[in-house]
N, CA, C and O atoms as CSV, one atom per row, in Angstrom:
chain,resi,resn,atom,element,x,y,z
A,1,UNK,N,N,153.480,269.027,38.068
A,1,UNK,CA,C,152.603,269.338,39.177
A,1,UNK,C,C,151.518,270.316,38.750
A,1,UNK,O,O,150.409,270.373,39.279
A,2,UNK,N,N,151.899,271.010,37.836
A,2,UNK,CA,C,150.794,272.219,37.924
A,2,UNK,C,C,149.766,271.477,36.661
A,2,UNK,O,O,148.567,271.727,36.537
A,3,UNK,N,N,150.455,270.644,35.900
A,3,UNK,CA,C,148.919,269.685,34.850
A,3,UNK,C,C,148.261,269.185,35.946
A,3,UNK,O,O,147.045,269.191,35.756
A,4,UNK,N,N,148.543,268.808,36.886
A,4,UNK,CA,C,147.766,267.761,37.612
A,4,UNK,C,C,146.889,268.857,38.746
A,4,UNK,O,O,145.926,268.353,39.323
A,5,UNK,N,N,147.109,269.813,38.943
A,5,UNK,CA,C,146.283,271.076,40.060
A,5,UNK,C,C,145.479,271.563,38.810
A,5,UNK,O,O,144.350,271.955,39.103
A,6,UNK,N,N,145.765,271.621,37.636
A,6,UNK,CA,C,144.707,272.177,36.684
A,6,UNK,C,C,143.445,271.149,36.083
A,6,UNK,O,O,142.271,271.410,35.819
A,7,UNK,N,N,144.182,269.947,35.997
A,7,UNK,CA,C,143.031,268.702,36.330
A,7,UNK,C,C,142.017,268.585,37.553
A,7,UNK,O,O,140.847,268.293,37.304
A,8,UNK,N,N,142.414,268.798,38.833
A,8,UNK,CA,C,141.558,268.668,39.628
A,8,UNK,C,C,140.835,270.243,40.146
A,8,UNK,O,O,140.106,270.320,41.135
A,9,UNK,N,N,141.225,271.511,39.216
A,9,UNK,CA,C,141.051,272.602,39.549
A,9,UNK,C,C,139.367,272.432,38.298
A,9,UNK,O,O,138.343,273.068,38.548
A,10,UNK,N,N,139.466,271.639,37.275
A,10,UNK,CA,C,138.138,271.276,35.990
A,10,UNK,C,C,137.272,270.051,36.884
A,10,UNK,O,O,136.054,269.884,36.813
A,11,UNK,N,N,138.261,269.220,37.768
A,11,UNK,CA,C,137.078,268.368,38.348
A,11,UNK,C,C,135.884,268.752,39.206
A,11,UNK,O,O,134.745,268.287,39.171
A,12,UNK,N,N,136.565,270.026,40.248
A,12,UNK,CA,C,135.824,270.954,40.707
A,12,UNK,C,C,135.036,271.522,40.323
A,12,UNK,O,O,133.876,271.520,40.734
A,13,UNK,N,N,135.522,272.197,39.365
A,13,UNK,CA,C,134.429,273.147,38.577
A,13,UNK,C,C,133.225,272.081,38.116
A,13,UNK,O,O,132.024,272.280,38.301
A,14,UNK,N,N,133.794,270.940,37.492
A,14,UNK,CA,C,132.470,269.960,36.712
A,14,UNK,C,C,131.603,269.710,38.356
A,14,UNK,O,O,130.454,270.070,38.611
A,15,UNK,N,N,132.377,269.137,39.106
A,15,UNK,CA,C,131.689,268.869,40.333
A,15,UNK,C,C,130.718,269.719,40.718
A,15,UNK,O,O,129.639,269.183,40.971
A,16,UNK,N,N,130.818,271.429,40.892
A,16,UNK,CA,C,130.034,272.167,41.450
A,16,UNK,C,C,128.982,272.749,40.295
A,16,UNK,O,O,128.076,273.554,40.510
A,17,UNK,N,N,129.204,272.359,39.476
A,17,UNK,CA,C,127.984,272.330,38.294
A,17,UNK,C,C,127.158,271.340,38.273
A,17,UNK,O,O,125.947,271.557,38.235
A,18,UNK,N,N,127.730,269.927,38.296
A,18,UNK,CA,C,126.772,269.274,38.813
A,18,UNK,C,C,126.004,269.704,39.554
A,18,UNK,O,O,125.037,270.399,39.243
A,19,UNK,N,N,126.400,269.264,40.952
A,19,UNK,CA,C,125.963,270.167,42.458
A,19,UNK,C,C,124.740,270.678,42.402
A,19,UNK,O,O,123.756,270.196,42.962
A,20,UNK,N,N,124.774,272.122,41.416
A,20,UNK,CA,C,124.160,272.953,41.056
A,20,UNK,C,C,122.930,272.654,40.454
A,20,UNK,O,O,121.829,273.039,40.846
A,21,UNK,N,N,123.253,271.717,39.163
A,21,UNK,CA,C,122.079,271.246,38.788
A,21,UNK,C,C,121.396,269.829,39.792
A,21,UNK,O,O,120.269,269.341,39.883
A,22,UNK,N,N,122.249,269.632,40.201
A,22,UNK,CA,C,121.252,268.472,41.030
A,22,UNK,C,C,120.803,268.698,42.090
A,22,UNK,O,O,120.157,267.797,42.625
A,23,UNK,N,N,120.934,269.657,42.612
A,23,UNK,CA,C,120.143,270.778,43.955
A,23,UNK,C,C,118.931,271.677,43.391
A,23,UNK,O,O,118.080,271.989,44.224
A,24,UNK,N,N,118.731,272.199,41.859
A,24,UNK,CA,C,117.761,272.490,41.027
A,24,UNK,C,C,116.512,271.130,40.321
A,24,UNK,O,O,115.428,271.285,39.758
A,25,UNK,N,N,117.193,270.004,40.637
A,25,UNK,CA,C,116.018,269.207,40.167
A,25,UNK,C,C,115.485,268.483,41.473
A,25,UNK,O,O,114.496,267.750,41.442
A,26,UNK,N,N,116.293,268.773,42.747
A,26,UNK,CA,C,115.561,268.563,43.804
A,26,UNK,C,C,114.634,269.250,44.064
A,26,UNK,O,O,113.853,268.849,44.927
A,27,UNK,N,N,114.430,270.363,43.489
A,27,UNK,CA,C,113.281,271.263,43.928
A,27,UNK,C,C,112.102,270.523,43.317
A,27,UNK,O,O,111.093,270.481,44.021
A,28,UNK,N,N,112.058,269.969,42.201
A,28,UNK,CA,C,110.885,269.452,41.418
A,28,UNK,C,C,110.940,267.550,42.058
A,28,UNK,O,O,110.245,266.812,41.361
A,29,UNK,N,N,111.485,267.031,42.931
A,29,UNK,CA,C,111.587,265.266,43.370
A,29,UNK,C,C,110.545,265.592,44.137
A,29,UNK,O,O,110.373,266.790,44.366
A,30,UNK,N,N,109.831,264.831,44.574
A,30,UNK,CA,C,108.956,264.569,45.268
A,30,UNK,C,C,108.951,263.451,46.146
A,30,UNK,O,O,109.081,262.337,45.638
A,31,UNK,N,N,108.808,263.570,47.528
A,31,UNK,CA,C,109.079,261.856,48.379
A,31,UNK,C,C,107.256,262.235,48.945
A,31,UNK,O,O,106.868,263.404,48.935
A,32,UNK,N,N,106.185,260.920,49.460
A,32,UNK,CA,C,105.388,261.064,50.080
A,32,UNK,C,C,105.129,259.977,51.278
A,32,UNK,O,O,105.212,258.771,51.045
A,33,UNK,N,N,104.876,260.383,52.311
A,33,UNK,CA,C,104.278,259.803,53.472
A,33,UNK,C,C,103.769,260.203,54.330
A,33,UNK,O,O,103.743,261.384,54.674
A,34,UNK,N,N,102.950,258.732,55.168
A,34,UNK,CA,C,101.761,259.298,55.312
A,34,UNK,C,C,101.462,258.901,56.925
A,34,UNK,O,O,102.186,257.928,57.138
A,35,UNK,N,N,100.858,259.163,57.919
A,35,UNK,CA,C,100.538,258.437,58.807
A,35,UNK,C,C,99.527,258.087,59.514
A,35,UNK,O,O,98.457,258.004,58.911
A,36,UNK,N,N,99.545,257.804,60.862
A,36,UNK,CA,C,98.221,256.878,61.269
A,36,UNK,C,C,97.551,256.268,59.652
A,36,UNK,O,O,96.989,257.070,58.905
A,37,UNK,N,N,97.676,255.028,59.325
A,37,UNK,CA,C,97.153,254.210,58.158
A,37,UNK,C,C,96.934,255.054,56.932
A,37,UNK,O,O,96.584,254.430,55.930
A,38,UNK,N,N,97.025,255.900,56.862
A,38,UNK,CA,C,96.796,256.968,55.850
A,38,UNK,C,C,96.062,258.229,55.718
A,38,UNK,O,O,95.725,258.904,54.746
A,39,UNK,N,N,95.857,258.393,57.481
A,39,UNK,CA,C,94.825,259.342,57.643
A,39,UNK,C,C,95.707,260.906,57.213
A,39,UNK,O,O,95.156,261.825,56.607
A,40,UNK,N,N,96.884,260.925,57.594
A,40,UNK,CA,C,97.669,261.611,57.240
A,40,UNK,C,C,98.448,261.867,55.963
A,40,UNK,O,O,99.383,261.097,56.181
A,41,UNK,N,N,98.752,262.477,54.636
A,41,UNK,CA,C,99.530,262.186,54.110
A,41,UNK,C,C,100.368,263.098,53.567
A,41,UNK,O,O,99.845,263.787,52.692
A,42,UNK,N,N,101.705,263.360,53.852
A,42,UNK,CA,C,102.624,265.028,53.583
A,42,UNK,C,C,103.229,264.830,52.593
A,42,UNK,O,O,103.505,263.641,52.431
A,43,UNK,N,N,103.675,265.712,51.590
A,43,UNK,CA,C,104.494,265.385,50.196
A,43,UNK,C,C,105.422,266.510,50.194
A,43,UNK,O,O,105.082,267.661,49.919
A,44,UNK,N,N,106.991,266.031,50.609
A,44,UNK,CA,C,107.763,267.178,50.957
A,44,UNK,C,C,108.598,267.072,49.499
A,44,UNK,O,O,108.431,266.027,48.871
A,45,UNK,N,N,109.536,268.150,48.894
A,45,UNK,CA,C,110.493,268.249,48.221
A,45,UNK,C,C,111.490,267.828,48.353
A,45,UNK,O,O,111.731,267.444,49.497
A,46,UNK,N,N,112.674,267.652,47.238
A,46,UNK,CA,C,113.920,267.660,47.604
A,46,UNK,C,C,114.981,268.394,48.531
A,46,UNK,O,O,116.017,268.037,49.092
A,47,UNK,N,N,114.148,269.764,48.428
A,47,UNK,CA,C,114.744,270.816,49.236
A,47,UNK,C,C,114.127,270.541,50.775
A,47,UNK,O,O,113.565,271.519,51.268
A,48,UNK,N,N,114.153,269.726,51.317
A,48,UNK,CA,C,112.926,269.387,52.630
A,48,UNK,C,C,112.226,270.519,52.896
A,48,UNK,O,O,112.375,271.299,53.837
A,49,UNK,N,N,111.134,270.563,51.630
A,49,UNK,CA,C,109.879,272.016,51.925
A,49,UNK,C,C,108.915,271.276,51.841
A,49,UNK,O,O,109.152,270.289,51.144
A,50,UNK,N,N,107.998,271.318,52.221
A,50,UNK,CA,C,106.609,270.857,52.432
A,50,UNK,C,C,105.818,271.240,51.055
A,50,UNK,O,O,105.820,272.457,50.873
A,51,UNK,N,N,105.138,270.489,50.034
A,51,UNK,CA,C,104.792,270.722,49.186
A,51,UNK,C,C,103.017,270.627,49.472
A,51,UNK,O,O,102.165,271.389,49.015
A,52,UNK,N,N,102.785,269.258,50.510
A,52,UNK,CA,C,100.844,269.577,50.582
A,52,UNK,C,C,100.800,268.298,51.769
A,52,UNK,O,O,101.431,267.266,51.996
A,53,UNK,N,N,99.671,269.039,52.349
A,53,UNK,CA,C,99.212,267.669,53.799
A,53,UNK,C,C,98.073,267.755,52.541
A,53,UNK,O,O,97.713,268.479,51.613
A,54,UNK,N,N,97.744,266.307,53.296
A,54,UNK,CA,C,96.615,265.716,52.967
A,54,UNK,C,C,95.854,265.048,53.964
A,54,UNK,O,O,95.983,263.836,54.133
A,55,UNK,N,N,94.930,265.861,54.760
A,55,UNK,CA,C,94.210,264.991,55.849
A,55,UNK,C,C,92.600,264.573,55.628
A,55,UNK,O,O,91.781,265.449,55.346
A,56,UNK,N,N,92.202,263.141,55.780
A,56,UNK,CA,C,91.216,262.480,55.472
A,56,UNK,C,C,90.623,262.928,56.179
A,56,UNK,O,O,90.998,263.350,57.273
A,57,UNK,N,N,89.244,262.957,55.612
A,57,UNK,CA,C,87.792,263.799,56.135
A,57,UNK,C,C,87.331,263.230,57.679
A,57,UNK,O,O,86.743,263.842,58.571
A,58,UNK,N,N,87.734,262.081,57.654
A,58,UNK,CA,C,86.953,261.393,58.831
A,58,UNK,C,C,87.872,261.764,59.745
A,58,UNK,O,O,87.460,262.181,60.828
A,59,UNK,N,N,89.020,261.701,59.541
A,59,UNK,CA,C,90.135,262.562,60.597
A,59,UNK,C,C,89.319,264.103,61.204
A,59,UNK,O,O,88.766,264.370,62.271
A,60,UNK,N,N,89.525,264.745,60.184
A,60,UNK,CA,C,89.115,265.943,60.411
A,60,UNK,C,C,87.711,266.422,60.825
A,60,UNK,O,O,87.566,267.503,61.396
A,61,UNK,N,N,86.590,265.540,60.508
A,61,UNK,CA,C,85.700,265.628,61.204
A,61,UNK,C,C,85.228,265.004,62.572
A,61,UNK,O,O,84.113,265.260,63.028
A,62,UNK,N,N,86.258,264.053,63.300
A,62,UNK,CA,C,86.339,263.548,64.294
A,62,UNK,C,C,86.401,264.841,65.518
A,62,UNK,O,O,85.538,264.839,66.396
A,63,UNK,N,N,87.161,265.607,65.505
A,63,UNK,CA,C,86.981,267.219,66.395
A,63,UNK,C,C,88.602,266.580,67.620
A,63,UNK,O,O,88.857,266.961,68.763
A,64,UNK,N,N,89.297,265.641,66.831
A,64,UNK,CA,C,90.197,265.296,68.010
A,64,UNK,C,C,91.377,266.057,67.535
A,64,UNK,O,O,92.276,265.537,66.875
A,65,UNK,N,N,91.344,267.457,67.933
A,65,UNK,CA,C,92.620,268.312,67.695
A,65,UNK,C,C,93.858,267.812,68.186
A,65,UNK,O,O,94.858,268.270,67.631
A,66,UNK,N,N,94.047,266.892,69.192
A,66,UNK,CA,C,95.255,266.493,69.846
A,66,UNK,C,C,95.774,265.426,68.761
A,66,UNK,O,O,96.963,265.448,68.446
A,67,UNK,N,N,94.935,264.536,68.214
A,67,UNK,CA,C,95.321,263.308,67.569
A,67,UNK,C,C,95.565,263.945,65.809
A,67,UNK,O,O,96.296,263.601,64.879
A,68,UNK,N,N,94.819,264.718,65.947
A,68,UNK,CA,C,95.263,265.355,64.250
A,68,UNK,C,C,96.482,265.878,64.246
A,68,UNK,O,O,97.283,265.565,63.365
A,69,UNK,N,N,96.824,266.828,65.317
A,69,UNK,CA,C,98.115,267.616,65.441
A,69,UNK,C,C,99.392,266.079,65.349
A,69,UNK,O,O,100.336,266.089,64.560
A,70,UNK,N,N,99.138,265.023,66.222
A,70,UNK,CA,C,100.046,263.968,66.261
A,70,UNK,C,C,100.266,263.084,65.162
A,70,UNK,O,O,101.171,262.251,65.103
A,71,UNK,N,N,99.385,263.307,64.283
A,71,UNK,CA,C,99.378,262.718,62.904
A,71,UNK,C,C,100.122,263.443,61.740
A,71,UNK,O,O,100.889,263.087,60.846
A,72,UNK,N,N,99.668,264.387,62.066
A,72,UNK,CA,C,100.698,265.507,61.123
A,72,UNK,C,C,101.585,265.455,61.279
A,72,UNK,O,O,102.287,265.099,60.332
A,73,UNK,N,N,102.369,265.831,62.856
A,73,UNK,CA,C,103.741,265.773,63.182
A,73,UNK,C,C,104.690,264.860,62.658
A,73,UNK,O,O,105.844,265.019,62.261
A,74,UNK,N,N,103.564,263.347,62.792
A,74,UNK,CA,C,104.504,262.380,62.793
A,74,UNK,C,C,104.762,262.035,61.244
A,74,UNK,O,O,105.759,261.456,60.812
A,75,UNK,N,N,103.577,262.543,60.428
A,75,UNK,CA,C,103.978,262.468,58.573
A,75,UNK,C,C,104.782,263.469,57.997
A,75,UNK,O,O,105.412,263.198,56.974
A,76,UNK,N,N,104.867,264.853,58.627
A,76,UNK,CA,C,105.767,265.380,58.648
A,76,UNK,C,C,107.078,265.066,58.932
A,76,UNK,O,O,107.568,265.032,57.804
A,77,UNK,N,N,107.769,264.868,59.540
A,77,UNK,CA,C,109.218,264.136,60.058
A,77,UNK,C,C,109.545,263.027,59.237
A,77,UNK,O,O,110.717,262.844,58.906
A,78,UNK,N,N,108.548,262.195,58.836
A,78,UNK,CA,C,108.796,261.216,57.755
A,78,UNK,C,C,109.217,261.748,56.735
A,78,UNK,O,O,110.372,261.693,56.314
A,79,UNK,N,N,108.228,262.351,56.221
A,79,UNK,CA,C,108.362,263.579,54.666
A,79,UNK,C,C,109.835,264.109,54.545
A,79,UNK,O,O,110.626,264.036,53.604
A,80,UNK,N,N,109.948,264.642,55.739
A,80,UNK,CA,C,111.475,265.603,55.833
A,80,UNK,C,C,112.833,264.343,56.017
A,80,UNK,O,O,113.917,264.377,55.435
A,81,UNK,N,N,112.401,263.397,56.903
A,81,UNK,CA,C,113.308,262.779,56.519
A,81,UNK,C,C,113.968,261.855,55.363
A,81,UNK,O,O,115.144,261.748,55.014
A,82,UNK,N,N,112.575,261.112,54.812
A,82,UNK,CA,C,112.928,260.949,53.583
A,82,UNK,C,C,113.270,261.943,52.494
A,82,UNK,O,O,114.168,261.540,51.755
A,83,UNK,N,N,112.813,263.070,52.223
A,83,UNK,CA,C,113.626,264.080,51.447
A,83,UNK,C,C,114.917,264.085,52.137
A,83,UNK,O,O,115.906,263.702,51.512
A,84,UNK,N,N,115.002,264.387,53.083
A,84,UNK,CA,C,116.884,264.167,53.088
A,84,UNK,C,C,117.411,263.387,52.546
A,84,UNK,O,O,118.300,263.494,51.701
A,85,UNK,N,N,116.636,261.970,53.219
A,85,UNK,CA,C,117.681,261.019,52.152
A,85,UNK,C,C,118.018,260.888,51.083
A,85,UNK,O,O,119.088,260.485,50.627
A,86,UNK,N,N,116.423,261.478,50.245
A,86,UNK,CA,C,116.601,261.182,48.861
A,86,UNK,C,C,117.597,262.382,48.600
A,86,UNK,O,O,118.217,262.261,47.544
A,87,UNK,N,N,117.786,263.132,49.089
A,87,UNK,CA,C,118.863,264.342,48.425
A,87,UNK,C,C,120.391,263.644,48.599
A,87,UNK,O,O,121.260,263.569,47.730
A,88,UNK,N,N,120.450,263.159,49.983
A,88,UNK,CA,C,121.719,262.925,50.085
A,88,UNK,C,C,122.141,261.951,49.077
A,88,UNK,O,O,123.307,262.002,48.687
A,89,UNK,N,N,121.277,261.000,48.567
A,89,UNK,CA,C,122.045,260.279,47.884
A,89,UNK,C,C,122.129,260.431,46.251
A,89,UNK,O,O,122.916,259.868,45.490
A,90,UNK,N,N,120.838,261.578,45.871
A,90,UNK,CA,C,121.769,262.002,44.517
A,90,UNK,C,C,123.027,262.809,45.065
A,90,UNK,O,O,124.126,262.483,44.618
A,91,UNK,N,N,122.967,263.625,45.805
A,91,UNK,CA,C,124.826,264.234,46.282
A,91,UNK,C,C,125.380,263.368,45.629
A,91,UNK,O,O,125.699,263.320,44.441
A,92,UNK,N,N,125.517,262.484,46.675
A,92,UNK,CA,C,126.283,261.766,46.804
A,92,UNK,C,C,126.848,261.217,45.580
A,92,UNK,O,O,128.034,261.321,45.268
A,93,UNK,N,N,125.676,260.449,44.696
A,93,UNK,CA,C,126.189,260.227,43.411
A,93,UNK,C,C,127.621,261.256,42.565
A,93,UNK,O,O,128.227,261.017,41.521
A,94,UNK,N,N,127.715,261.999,43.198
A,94,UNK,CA,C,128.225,263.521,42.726
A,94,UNK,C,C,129.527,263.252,43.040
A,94,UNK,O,O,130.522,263.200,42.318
A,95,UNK,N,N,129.377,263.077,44.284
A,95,UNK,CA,C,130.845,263.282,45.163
A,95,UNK,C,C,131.222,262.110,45.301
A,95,UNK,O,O,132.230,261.953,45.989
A,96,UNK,N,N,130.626,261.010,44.766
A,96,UNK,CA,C,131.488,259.615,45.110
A,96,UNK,C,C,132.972,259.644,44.632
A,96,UNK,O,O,133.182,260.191,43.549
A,97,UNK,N,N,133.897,259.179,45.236
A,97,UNK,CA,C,134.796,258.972,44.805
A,97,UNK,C,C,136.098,259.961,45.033
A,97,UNK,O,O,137.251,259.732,45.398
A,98,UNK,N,N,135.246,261.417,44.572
A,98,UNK,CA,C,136.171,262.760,44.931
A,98,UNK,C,C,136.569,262.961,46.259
A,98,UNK,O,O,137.632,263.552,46.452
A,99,UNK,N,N,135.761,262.488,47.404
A,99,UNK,CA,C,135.492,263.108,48.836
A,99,UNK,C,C,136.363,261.473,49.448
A,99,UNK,O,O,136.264,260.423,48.814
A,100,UNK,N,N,136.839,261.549,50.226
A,100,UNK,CA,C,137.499,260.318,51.131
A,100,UNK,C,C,136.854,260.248,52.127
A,100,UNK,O,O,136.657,261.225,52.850
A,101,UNK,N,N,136.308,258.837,52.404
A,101,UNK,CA,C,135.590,258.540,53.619
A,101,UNK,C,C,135.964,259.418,55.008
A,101,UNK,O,O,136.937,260.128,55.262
A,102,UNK,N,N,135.107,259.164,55.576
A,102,UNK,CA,C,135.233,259.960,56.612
A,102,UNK,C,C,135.293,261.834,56.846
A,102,UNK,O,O,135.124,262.605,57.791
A,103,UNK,N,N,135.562,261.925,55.693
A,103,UNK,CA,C,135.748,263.173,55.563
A,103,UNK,C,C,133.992,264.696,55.267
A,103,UNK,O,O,133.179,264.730,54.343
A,104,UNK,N,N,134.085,265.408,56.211
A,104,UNK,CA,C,132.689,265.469,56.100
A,104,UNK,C,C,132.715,267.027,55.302
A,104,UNK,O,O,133.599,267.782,55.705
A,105,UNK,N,N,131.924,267.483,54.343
A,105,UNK,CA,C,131.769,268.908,54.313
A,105,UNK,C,C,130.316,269.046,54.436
A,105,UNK,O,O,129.612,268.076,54.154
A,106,UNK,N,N,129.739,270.250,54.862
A,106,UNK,CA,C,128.986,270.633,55.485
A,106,UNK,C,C,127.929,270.807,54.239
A,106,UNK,O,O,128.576,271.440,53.405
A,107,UNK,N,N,126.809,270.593,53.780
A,107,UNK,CA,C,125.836,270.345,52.917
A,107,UNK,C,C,125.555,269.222,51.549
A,107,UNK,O,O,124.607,269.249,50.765
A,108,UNK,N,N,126.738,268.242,51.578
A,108,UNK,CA,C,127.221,267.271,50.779
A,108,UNK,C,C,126.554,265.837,51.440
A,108,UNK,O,O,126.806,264.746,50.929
């Protein structure tokens, strides 16, 4: 019993090193999208941080503060949600297998 708690006591450890490094190269992934046709375009991180808007001139010189604000919003939320995903599923790569369905921990 105790070879087999010292085996999964090194799987851990390898696990949260991974972890570690694959939560450090999320900082440098990049996901981008964009909205209304491209008038909008946000480029968030792995870490869901906002790395740069990009709003087209004709947007911005139009003077329609309501429709710019709704363009942003909505490339924003894209941005963030695709960085989630893309994070969750290097995790995941991580924890396949170790973790049993259904079973949830809280940043994995």
């Amino acid at each position: 019993m105790n070879l087999n708690m010292q085996g999964m006591l090194k799987q851990i450890q390898k696990m949260q090193a991974d972890m570690a490094k694959v939560q450090a190269e999320l900082e440098n992934k990049t996901v981008s999208e964009e909205s209304g046709g491209g008038m909008v375009k946000v480029v968030a991180n792995g870490k869901k941080e906002i790395v740069s808007i990009n709003i087209d001139d004709e947007v911005a010189k139009s003077g329609d503060k309501e429709m710019m604000e709704d363009l942003i919003v909505a490339a924003v939320n894209k941005a963030l949600s695709s960085a989630g995903k893309m994070a969750e599923e290097e995790m995941s790569s991580i924890t396949k297998g170790m973790i049993p369905p259904g079973f949830n921990i809280p940043g994995l």
